[in-house]
C-alpha positions as CSV (number, residue, x, y, z in Angstrom):
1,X,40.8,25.3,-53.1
2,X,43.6,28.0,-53.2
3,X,46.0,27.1,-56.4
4,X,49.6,27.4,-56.4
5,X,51.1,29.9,-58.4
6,X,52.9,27.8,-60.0
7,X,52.5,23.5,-60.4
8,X,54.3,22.0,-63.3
9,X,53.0,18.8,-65.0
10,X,54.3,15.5,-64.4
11,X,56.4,14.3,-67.2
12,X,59.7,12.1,-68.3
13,X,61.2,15.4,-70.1
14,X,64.9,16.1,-69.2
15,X,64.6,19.6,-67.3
16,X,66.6,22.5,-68.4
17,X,69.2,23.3,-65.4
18,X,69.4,21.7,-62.2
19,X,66.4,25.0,-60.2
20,X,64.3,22.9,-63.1
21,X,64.6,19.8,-62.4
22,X,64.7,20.8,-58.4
23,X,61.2,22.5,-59.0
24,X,59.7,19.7,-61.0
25,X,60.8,17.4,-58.0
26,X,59.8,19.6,-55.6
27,X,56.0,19.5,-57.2
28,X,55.9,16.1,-57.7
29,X,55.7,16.0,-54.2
30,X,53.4,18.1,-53.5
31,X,51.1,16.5,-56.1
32,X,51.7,13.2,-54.4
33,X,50.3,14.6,-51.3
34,X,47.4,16.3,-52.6
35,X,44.9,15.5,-49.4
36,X,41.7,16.1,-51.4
37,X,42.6,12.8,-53.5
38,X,43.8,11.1,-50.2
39,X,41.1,12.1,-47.8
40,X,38.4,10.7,-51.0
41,X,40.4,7.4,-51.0
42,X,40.2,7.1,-47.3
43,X,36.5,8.1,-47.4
44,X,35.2,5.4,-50.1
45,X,36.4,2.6,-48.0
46,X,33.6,3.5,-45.5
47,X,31.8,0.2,-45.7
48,X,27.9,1.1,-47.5
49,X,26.2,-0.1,-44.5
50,X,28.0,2.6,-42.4
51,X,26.7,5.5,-44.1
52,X,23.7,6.5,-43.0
53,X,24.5,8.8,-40.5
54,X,24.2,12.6,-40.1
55,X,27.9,13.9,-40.7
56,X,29.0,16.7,-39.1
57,X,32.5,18.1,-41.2
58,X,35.1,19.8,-38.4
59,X,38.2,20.5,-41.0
60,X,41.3,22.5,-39.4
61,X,44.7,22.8,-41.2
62,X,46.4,24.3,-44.3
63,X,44.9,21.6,-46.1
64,X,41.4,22.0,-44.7
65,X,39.8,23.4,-47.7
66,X,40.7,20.8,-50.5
67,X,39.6,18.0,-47.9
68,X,36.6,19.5,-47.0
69,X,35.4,20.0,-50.5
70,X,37.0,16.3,-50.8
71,X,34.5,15.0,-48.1
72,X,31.4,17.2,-49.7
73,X,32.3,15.3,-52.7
74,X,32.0,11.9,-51.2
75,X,29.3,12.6,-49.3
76,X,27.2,14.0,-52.9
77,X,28.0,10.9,-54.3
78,X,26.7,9.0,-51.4
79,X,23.5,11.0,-51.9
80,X,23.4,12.8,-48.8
81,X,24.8,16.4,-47.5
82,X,26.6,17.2,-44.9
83,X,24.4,18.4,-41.2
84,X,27.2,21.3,-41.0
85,X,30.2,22.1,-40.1
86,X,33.4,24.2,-40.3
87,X,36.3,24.8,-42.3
88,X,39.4,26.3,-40.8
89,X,42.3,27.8,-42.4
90,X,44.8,30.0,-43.5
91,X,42.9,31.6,-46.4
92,X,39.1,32.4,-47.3
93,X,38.7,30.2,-50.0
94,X,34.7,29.4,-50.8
95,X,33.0,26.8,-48.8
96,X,32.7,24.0,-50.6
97,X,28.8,23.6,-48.7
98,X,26.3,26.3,-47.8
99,X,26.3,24.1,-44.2
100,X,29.7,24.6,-43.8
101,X,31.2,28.1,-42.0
102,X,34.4,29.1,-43.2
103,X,36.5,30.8,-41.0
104,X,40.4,31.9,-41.6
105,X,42.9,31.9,-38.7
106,X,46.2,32.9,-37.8
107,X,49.5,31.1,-38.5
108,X,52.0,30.3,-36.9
109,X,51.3,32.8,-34.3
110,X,47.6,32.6,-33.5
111,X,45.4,35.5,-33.0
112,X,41.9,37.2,-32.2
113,X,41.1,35.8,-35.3
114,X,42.0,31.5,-34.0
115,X,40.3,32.6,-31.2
116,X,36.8,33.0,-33.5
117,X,37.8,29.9,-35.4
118,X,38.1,28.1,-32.1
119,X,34.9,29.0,-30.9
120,X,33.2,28.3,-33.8
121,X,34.6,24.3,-33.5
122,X,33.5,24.7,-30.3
123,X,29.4,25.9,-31.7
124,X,29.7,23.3,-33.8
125,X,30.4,20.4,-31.3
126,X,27.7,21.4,-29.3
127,X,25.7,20.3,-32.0
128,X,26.4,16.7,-32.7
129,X,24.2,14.2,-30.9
130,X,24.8,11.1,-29.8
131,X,23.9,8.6,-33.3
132,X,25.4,11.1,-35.8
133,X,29.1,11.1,-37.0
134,X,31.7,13.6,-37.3
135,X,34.7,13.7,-39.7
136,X,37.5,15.8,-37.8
137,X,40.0,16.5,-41.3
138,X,43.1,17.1,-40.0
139,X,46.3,18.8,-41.4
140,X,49.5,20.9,-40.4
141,X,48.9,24.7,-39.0
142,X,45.8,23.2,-37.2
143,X,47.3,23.9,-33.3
144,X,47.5,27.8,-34.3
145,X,44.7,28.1,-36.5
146,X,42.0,27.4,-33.9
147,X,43.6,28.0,-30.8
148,X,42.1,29.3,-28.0
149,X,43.3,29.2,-24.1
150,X,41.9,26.4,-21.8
151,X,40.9,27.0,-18.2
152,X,41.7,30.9,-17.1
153,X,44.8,30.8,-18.8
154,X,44.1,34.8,-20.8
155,X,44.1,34.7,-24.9
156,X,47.5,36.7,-25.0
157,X,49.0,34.7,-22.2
158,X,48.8,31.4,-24.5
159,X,49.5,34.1,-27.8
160,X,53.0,34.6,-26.4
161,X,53.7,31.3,-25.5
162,X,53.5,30.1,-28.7
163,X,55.5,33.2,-29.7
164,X,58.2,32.1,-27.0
165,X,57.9,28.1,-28.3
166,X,59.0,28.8,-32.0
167,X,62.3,30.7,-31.0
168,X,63.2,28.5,-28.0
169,X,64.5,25.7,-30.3
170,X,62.2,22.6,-29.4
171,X,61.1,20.1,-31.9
172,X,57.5,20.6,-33.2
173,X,56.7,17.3,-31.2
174,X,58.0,18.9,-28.1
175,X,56.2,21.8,-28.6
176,X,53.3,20.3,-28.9
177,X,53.2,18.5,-26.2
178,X,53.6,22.5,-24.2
179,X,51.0,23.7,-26.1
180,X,47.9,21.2,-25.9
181,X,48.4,21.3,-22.5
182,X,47.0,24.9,-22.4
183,X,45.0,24.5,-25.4
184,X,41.1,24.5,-25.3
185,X,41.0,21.6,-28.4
186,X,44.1,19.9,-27.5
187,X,45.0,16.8,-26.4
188,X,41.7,14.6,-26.9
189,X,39.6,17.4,-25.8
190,X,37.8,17.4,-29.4
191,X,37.1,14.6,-29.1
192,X,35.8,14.7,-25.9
193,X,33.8,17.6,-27.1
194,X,31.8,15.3,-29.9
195,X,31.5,12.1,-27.5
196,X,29.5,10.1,-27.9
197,X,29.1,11.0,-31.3
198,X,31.2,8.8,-33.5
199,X,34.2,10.5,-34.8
200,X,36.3,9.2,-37.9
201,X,39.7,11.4,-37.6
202,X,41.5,12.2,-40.8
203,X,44.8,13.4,-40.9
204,X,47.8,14.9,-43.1
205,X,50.5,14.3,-41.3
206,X,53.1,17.3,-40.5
207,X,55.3,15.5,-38.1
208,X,58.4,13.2,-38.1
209,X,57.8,9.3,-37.3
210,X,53.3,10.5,-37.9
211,X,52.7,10.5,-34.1
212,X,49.1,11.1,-33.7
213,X,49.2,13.0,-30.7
214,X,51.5,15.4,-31.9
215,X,49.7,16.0,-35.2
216,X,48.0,19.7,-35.0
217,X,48.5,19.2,-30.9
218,X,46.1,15.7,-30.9
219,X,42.7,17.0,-30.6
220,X,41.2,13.3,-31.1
221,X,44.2,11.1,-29.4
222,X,44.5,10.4,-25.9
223,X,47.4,12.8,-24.3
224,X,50.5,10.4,-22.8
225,X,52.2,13.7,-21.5
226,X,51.5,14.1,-17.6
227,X,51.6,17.6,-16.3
228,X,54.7,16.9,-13.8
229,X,56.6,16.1,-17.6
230,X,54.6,19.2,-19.4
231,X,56.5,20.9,-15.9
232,X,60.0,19.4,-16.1
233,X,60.1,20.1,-20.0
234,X,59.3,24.1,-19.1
235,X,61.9,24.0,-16.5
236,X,64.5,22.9,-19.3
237,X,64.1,25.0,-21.8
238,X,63.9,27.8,-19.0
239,X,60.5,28.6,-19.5
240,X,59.0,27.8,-16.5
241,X,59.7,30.9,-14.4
242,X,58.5,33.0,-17.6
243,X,55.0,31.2,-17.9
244,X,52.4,33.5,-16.3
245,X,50.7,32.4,-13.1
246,X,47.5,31.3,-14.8
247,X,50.1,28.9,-16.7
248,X,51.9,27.5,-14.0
249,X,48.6,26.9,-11.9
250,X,46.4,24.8,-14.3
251,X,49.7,22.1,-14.5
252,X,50.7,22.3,-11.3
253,X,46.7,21.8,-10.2
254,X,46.8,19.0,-12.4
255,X,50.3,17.4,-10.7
256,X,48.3,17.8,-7.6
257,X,44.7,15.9,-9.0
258,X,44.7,13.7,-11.5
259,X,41.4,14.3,-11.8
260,X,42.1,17.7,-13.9
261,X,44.6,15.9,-16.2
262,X,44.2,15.7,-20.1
263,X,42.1,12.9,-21.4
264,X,44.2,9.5,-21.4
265,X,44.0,6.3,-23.1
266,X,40.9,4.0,-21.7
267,X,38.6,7.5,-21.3
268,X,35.0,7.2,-22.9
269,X,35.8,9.9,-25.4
270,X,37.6,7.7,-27.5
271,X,35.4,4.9,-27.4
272,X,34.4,5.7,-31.0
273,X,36.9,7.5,-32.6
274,X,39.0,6.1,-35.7
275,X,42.2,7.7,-36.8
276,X,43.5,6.9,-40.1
277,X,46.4,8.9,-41.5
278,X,46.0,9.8,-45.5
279,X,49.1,11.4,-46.3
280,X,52.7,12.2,-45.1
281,X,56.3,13.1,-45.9
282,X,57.2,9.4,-46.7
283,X,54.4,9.4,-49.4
284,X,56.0,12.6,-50.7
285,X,59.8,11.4,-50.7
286,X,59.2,8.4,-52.6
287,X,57.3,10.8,-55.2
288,X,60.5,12.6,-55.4
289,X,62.7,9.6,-56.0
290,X,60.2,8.1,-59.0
291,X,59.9,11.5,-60.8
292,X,63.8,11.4,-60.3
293,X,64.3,8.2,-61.8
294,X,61.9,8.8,-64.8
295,X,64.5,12.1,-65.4
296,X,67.5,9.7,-65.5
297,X,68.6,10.8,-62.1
298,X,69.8,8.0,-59.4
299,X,67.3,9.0,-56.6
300,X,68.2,7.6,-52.8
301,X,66.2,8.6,-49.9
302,X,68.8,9.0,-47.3
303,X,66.3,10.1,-44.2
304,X,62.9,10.5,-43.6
305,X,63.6,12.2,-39.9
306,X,65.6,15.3,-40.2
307,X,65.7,17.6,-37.6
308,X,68.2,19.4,-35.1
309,X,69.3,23.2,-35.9
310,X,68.6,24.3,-39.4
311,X,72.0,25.5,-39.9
312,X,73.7,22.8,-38.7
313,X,71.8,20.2,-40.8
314,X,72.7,22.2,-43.9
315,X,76.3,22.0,-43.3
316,X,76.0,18.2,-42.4
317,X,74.2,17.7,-45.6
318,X,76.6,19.2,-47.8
319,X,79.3,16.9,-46.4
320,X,76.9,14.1,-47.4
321,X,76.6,15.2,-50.7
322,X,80.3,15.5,-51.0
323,X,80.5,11.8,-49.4
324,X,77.8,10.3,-52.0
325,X,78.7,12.8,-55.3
326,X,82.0,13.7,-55.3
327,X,83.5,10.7,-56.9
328,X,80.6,11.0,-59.3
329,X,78.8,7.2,-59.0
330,X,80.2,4.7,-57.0
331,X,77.9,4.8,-53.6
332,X,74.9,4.6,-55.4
333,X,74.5,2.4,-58.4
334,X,78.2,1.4,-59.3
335,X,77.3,2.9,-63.1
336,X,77.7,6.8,-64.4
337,X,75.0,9.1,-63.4
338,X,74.0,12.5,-61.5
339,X,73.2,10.9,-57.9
340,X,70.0,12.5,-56.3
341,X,69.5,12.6,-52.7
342,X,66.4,13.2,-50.9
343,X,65.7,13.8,-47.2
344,X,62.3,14.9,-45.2
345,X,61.7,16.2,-42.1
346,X,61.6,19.5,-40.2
347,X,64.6,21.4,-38.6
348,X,64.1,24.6,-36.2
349,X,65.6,28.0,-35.5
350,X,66.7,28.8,-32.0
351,X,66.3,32.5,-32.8
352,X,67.1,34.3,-29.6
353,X,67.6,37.7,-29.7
354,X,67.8,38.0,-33.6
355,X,65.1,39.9,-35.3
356,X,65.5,38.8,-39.0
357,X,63.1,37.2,-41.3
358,X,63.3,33.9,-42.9
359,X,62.0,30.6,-42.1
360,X,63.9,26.8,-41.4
361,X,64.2,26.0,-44.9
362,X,65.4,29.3,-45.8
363,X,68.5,29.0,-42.8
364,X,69.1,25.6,-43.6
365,X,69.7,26.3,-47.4
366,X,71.7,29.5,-46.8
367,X,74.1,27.6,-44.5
368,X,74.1,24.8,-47.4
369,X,74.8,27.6,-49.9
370,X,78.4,28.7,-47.6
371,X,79.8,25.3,-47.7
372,X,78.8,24.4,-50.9
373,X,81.0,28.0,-52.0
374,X,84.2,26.1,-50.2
375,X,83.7,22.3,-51.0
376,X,85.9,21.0,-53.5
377,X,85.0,18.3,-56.0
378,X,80.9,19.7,-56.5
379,X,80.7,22.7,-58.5
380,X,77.7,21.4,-60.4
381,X,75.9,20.5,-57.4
382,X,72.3,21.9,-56.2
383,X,70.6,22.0,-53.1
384,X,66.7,22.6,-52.5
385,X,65.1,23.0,-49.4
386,X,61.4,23.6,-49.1
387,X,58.1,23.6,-46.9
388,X,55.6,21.3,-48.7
389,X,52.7,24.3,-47.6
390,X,54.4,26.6,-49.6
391,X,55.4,29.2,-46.8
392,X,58.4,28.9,-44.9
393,X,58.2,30.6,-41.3
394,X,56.4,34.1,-42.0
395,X,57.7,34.8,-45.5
396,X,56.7,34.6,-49.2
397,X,58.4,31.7,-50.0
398,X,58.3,28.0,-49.4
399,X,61.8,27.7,-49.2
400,X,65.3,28.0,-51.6
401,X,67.4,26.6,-54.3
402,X,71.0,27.3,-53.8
403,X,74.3,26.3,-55.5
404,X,77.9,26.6,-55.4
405,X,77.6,30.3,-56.8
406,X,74.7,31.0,-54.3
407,X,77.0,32.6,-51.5
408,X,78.9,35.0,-53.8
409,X,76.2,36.1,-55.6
410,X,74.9,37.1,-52.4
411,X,78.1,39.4,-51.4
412,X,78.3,40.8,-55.1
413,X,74.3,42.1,-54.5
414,X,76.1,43.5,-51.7
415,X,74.7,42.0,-48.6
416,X,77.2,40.2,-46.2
417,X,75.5,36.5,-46.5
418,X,77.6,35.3,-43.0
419,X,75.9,38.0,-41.1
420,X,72.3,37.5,-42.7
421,X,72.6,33.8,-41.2
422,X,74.1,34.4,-38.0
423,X,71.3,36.8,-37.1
424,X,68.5,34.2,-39.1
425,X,67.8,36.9,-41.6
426,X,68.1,34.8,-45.2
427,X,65.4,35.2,-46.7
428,X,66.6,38.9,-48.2
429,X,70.1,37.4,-48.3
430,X,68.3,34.2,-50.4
431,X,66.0,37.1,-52.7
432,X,69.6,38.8,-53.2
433,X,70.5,36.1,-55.4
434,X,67.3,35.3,-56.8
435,X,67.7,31.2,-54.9
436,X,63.8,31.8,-53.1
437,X,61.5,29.3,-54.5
438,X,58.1,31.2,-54.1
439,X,55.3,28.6,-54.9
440,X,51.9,30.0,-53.2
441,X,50.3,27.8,-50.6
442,X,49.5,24.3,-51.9
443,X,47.3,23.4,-49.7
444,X,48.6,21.0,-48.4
445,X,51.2,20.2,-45.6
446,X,53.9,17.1,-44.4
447,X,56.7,18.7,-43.5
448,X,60.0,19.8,-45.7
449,X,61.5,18.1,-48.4
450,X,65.7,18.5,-49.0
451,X,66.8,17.3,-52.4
452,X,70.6,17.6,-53.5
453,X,71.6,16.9,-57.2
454,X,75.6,16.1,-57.8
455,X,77.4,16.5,-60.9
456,X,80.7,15.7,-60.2
């Protein structure tokens, strides 16, 4: 398993400063989350008389190394080894098994090297029989990692439609639903793959409200999407007319035929499959709120679904924490204290024509950093906004800790912060001022975290 750079303790200690205590909240969460403890917790309530099967590990996701080596574990304990397998992810960490091929892929844009990694998947689903078992582990960065095109859609044709997808300002659920359609593991087709082999499906959730079929693009859960919806969503967000031809003909084929639709609910290839989610961003929200609590803080998780523009939800958060801090306790307990708000989710960036580097976390806490430098009444206050992976879009961070001080320390490095965010560029506006929060991957993945400390 890849370690952080950087993963403080637990403890009750008060922190030093406010990027302290933000960091030590911020790792609580991740440690909450860990999926190698969560996948072994899920894995030891397999009943004794349900494990002698062959087992077959498929593990895709950030977090695919620490669960495989989870389910190795398990399965050492259990006495047996696993047939073979596959581990795919964004690093080359060791296989945890000498049956088990590790291959790296690309993320968030996939490339020649998903391609491999999907093929492999694919080698190794050819070998499960009918009577053996396969554990599919499942986390976040899994729909770019193995990807590979379905049907005569080309390689680079699907390449630059996911390209196109993260700058056209869709939620991740929305474009998932565009993607699975023209991906080769997508939508059930996994699990179709492995039928009638049973299949227990694992999963980290990445995604707001933990819908299955959205998780790393479904590739064990039936696909509700139709191709006449996959079609009318394209036309929306004026894609359509940009897809190529090889795009546009497999869904409107399957408008035509049914027959060449996605697997549905009721198909035989999810006669025996199990799906059992192990950890999420709720699990790592209430982390936050009891390691703020044992600092003295008064924690208050105040969503579990953000989403919408990252720079809009920053400026609606610092009016929040202006609503809930500025007056120093009332809203929250009725007693003195430093309020600590918490929110999880995952915001986007409609890029467009920009060409600067950052990621969502980055925008949103840049944007948070401007209004806290013009709202009255929270000059203490402290804002962090991080990716629970530890990378934030395609940068070196997992995200920022800003402050009322954050925006002019920008303009006295001498970058012009209001230009780095209307053109999406804050990660050097962030480094600037020394806010980024650079953690190394943490190998695991559900969503952002947001937390806001107050002293009035």
């Amino acid at each position: 398993m890849r370690t952080p750079i950087s993963s403080p303790a637990a403890g009750t200690g008060a922190p030093r400063d406010a990027r302290d205590a933000l960091t030590a909240l911020y790792w609580s969460a991740v440690r909450a989350v860990a999926p190698g403890p969560a996948l072994r917790a899920a894995l030891e309530r397999i009943p004794p008389e349900e494990r002698d099967r062959r087992v077959w590990i498929i593990a895709i996701g950030k977090a695919a190394h620490p669960m495989a080596a989870a389910a190795v574990s398990v399965l050492s304990e259990w006495g047996r080894t696993p047939a073979g397998g596959v581990v795919v992810a964004p690093a080359a960490d060791p296989s945890p098994h000498p049956a088990l091929d590790v291959r790296v892929g690309d993320h968030p844009v996939p490339g020649a090297r998903s391609l491999a990694a999907a093929a492999q998947v694919g080698a190794i689903a050819a070998r499960v029989r009918d009577g053996d078992e396969a554990w599919v582990l499942l986390s976040g960065g899994a729909t770019s990692l193995a990807a590979a095109p379905e049907g005569h859609v080309r390689p680079d044709e699907l390449f630059a439609l996911y390209q196109q997808l993260l700058g056209a300002g869709l939620e991740i659920a929305e474009m998932n639903l565009i993607r699975k359609r023209f991906s080769r593991w997508g939508a059930g087709r996994l699990a179709a793959a492995l039928a009638p082999a049973r299949v227990r499906n694992y999963i980290v959730s990445d995604v707001i409200g933990d819908d299955l079929a959205a998780i790393g693009s479904g590739p064990c859960v039936p696909d509700a999407s139709t191709a006449g919806q996959i079609h009318l969503m394209l036309e929306t967000a004026g894609l359509w007319e940009h897809l190529p031809m090889s795009m546009r003909r497999l869904v409107s084929a399957a408008e035509r035929d049914p027959s060449l639709e996605t697997p549905k609910a009721g198909d035989d290839a999810f006669a025996r499959v199990e799906r059992r989610i192990v950890a999420s961003n709720r699990v790592a929200l209430e982390a936050i709120a009891a390691q703020a609590s044992a600092f003295g803080y008064q924690p208050r998780i105040l969503g579990t679904a953000l989403a919408g523009e990252a720079a809009v939800v920053g400026r609606r958060l610092v009016a929040m924490m202006s609503s809930y801090c500025a007056s120093g306790d009332a809203s929250l307990s009725g007693r003195p204290g430093t309020p600590c708000l918490i929110w999880g989710g995952e915001t986007t960036v409609t890029v467009g024509d920009a060409a600067g580097r950052g990621g969502r976390c980055q925008e949103l806490a840049l944007s948070a950093a401007c209004e806290l430098s013009d709202t009255a009444g929270l000059p203490g206050a402290a804002l962090l906004a991080a990716g629970t992976d530890g990378r934030d879009g395609d940068t070196d961070a997992a995200g920022a800790i800003v402050t009322h001080t954050t925006w002019s320390d920008i303009e006295s490095a001498g970058r012009d912060p209001a230009r780095d965010l209307a053109t999406h560029d804050s990660h050097p506006s962030l480094d600037a001022a020394g806010a980024l929060l650079r953690t190394g991957l943490t190998g695991t993945n559900v969503m952002d975290v947001v937390v806001a400390l107050c002293k009035p």
